[in-house]
C-alpha positions in Angstrom: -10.7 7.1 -28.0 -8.4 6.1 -24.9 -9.9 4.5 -21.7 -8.7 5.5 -18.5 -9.3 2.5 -15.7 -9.9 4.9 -12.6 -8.7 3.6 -8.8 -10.1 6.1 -5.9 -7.4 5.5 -3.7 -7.0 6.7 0.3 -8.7 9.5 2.3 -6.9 9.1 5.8 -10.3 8.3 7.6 -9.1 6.8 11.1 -7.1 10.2 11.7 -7.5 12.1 15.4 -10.4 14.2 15.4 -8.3 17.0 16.8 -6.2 16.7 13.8 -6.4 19.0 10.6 -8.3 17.5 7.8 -6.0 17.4 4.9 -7.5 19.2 1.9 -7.0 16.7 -0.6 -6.9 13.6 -1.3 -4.7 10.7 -3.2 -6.1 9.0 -6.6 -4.9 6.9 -9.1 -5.7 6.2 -12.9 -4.6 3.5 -15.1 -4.2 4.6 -18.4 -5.0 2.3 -21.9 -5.1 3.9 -25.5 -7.7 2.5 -28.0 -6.2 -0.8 -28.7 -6.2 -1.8 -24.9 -2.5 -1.0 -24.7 -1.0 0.4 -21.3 0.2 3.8 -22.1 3.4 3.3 -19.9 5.9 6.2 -19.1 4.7 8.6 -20.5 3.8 12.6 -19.0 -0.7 12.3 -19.5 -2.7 15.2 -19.1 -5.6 15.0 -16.8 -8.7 17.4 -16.1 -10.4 16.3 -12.7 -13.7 17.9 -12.3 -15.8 17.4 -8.9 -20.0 17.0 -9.6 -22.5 17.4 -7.0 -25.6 15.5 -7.3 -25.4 13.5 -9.9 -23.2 12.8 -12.8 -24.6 15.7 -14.5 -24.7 17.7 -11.5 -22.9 21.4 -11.2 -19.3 21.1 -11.1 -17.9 22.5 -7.8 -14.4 22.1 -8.5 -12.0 21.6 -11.2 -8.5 21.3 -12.1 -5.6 19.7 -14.3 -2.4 17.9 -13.8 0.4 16.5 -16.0 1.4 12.9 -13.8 3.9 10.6 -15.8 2.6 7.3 -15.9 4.8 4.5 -14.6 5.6 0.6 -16.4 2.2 -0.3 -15.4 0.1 2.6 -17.3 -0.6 3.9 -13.6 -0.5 7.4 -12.7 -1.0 8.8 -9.2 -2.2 11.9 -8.0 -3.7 14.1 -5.2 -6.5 16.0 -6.0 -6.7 19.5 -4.2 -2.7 20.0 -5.4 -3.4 20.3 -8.9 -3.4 23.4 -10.9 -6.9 25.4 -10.2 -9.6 25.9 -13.1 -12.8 26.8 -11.1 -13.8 26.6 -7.7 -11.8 25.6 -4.3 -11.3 22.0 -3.0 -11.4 23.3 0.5 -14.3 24.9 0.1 -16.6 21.6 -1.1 -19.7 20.8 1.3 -19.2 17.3 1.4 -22.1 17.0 4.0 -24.6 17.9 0.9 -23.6 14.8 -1.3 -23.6 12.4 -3.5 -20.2 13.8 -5.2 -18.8 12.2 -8.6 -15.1 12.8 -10.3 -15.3 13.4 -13.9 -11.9 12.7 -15.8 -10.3 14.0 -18.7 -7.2 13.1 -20.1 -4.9 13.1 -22.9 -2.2 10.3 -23.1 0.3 12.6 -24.7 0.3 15.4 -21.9 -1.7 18.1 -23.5 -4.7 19.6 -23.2 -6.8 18.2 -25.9 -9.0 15.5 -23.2 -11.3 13.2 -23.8 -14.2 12.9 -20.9 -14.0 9.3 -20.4 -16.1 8.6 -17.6 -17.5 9.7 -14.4 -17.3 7.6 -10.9 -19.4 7.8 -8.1 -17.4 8.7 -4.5 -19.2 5.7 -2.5 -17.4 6.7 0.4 -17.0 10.3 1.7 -14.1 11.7 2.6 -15.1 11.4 6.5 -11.9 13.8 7.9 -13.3 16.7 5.4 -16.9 15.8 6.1 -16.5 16.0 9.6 -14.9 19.6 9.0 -18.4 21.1 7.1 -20.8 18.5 8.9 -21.8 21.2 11.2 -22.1 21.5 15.5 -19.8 19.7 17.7 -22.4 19.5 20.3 -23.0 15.6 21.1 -26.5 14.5 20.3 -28.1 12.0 23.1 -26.1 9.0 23.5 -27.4 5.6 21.4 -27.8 2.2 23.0 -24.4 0.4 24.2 -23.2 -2.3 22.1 -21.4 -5.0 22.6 -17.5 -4.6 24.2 -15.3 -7.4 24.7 -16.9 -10.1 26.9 -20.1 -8.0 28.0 -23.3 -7.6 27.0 -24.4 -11.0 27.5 -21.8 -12.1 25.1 -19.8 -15.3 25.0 -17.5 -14.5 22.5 -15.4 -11.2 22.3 -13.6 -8.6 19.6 -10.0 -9.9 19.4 -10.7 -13.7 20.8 -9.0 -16.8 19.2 -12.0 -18.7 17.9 -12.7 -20.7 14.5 -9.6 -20.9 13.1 -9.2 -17.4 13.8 -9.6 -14.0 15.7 -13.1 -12.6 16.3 -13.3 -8.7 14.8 -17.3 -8.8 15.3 -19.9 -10.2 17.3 -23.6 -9.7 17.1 -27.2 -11.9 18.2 -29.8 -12.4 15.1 -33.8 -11.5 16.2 -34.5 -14.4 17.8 -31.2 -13.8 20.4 -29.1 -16.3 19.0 -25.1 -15.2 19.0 -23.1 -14.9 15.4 -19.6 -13.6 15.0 -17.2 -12.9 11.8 -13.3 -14.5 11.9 -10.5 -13.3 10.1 -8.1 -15.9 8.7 -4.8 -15.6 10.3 -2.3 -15.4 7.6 -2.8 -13.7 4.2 -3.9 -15.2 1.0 -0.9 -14.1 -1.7 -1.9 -10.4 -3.3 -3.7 -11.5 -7.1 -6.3 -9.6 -9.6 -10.0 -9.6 -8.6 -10.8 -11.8 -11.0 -9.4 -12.7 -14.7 -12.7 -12.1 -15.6 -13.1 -7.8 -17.1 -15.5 -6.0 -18.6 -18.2 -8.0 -17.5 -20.1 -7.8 -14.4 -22.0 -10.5 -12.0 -25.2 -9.6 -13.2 -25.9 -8.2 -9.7 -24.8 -11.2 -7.5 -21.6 -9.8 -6.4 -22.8 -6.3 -5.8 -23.8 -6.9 -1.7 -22.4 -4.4 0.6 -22.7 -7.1 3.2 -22.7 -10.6 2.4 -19.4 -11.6 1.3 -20.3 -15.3 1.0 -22.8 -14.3 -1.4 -20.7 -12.4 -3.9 -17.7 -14.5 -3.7 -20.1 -17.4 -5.1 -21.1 -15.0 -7.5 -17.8 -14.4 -9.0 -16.8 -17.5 -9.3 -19.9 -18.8 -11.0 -19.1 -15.8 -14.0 -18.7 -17.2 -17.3 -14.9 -17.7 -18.5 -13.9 -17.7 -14.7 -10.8 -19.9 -14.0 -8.9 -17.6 -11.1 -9.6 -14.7 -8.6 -9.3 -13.5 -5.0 -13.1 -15.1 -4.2 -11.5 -18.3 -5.3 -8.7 -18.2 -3.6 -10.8 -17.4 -0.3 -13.6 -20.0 -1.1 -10.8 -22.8 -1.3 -9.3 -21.8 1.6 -8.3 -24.3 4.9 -7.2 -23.3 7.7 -7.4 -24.2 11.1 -10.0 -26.7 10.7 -12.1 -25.4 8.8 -12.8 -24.6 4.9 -16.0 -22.1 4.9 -13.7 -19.2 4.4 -14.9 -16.5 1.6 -13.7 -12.9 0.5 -15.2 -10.3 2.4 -17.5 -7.6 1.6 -17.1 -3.8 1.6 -19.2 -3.5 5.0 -17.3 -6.6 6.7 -13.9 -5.2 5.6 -14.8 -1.8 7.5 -15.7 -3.7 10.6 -12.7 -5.5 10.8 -10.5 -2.5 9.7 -13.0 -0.6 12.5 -11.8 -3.4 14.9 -7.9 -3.6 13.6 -6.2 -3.1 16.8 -7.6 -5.5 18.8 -7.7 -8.2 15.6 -3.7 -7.1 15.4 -2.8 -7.4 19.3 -3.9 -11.3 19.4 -2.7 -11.7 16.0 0.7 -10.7 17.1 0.2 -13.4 20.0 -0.4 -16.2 17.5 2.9 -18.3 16.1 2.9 -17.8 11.8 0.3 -15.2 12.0 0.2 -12.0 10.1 -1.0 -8.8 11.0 -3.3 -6.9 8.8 -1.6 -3.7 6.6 1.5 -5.8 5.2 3.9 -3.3 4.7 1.7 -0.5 6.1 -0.1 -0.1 3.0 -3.1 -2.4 3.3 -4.8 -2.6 0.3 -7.6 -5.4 0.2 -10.0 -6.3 -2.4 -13.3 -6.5 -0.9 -15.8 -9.0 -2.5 -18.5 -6.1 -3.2 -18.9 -5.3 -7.0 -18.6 -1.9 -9.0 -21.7 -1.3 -10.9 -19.2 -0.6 -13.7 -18.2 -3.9 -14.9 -14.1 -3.5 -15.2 -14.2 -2.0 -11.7 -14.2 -4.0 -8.2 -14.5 -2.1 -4.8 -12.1 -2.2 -2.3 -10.8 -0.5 1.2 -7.7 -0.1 3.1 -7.3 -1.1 6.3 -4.8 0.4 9.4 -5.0 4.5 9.3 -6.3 4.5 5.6 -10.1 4.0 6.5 -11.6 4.6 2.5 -13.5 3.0 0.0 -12.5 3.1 -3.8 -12.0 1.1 -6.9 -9.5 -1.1 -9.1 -9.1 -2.5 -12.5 -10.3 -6.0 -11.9 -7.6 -7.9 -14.3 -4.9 -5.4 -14.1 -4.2 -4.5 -10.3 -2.9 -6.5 -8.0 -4.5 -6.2 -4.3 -4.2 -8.1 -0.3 -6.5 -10.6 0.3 -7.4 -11.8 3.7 -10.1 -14.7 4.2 -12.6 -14.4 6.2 -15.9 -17.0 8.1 -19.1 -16.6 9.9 -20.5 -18.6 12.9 
């Protein structure tokens, strides 16, 4: 049977809320036959089926495409654009979730698929969710939080502090003021972690504490490089508690982008976040599948998805607490 190493790549996320939400969205595959072998160049056929519910939930949606893989077994598509079996994409009540893909394929471009696996969508697609989520009418407005210097505050969103820029400020139970700092340079794009189809065990899986999971990959068995490392022997300006961060601390910053990329843009040797506009960063935060890490993308692609761990090649960008 041929494996197909899935990577759920961007919804546009941060788009205008008067803008049209786009009725699709991009994915990607890499594609291996039974012997672990890239199938590379090569015209696959693939059935993508959306579940609601569960992963044996009703399908709500269904269709096929022929991509051509390129030198790295990877094929990309955009679901919605495909060829129609059952259902309509536009038509999917993404407020009434969870939602799985299913995939199908066949590595020589026919029809005779193989279900290899089926992926929870951790993140909704928030520009079509927004579209079925129901009124517009504002509820009561929430308590303020902190902006810039305010709120009884010392430190601020876009301040040059701890070797750093600030990109989130908050005060622990007892009053006392914490923050998060983003390196100001980028660590060089690498796998996840040499380490594949076997997972942390659960110590890596935190949607919030990056410190914790980067220790936790770098503790697996058989570890000798990955992006936790890199971040975890990190120095730089002054100071060497620098991990990889989470899924939750990667929104936040991406969340916080254009104030972190105005006094990055300030700072001699810095570099802004989104090299190249594409910004693709591994987060620390752990698949429950083991050959699969999460990630996001930062600057206008505001989405969670997932990578081959060994095989993809991702940003990484360091980050500290105080």
């Amino acid at each position: 049977m041929n494996k197909i190493y899935l990577i759920l790549l961007g919804i546009v996320l941060c788009s205008s809320v008067l803008a049209q939400a786009p009725e699709k969205m991009s994915y990607q595959a890499v594609i291996r036959d039974n012997s672990n072998v890239l199938v590379v160049n090569s015209a696959v056929g693939m059935q993508i089926s959306i579940l609601q519910g569960s992963v044996n939930g009703a399908v709500v949606y269904v269709e096929t495409q022929t991509p051509t893989s390129n030198t790295n077994g990877l094929v990309s598509i955009e679901i919605g654009a495909g060829t129609v079996v059952s259902g309509t994409f536009a038509a999917i009540d993404w407020v009434n979730g969870p939602f799985f893909i299913q995939t199908e394929t066949d590595p020589t471009g026919g029809a005779n698929y193989s279900i290899i696996g089926t992926s929870q969508l951790l993140s909704v697609p928030y520009a079509l969710y927004a579209k079925t989520s129901g009124s517009s009418i504002p509820g009561p407005q929430g308590p303020a939080g902190p902006a810039g210097s305010g709120g009884g505050f010392t430190h601020y969103i876009g301040e040059k502090f701890g070797g750093g820029v600030v990109f989130h400020v908050w005060k622990d139970s007892v009053g006392v003021e914490h923050g998060l700092v983003v390196a100001t340079t980028e660590l060089p794009q690498q796998v996840w972690s040499n380490v594949d189809f076997f997972n942390t065990g659960g110590t890596a899986w935190s949607d919030w504490d990056g410190l914790n999971n980067s220790n936790g990959i770098v503790a697996q068995q058989g570890h000798t490089n990955s992006a936790a490392k890199a971040c975890l022997d990190f120095i730089s300006g002054g100071q060497s508690d620098w991990y990889l961060p989470s899924i939750d601390e990667l929104k936040l910053l991406c969340s916080n982008g254009f104030n972190v990329n105005q006094s990055l843009a300030s700072i001699q040797g810095a570099s802004q976040l989104g090299v190249g506009g594409s910004g693709q960063y591994w987060s620390s935060t752990e698949n429950s599948f083991g050959s699969t890490a999460a990630r996001i993308f930062l600057l206008g692609q505001f989405s969670t998805g997932f990578s081959t761990k060994d095989v993809a090649t991702n940003y990484v960008r360091a980050i500290r607490k105080f």
